[in-house]
C-alpha positions, 0 to 999 in steps of 0.5 A: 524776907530772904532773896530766893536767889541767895536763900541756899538753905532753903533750896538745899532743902528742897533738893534733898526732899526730892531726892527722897522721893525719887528714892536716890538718898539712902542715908538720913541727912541729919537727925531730923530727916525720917527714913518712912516719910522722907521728910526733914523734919517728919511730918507725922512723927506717931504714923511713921513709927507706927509703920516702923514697929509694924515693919519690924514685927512683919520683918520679925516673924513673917513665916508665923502670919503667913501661917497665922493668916492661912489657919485662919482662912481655912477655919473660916471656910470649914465651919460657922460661927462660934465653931471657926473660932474654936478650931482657930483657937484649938491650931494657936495653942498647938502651933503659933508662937504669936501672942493670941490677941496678935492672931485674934486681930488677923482672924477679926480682919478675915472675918470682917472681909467674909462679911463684906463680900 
């Protein structure tokens, strides 16, 4: 059993995970130190990736979701059914350059949240 009192590195430890929560330490400590969840070693290694590839897509074409969710919304509006999906189908072919299954998902998730109210 280590002596709190000369057990430097796991006080070394704690100081720098709290600095990451407070936002105050910008560069990893060393390798096994994750930028997303602040913790050394991560404590979630495929959440905190998953959260980087969707940050990186996000990061990589926000102008085409953005448009992306507002096609979407506005076929959803306008017509019922099977018609919305047509019209939504009709505008990615003409104007999106994200994959359709990408685009399915985001029209899947305004159709969800119209059924919920």
């Amino acid at each position: 059993m280590s002596n709190p009192e000369t057990d430097w590195p796991a006080v070394l430890d704690g100081s720098r995970a709290l600095l990451a929560i407070a936002g105050l330490t910008l560069a990893p400590l060393d390798d096994a130190y994750c930028l997303t969840c602040g913790c050394n070693p991560c404590v979630n290694v495929h959440f905190c990736r998953a959260c980087r590839e969707a940050d990186q897509r996000r990061q990589n074409n926000p102008q085409s979701t953005k448009q992306i969710w507002q096609a979407a919304g506005r076929c959803i509006r306008r017509y019922r059914g099977r018609k919305a999906l047509e019209h939504f189908r009709e505008w990615h072919a003409a104007h999106c350059s994200v994959p359709l299954a990408e685009a399915m998902r985001i029209f899947e998730m305004i159709v969800d949240k119209e059924l919920a109210r």
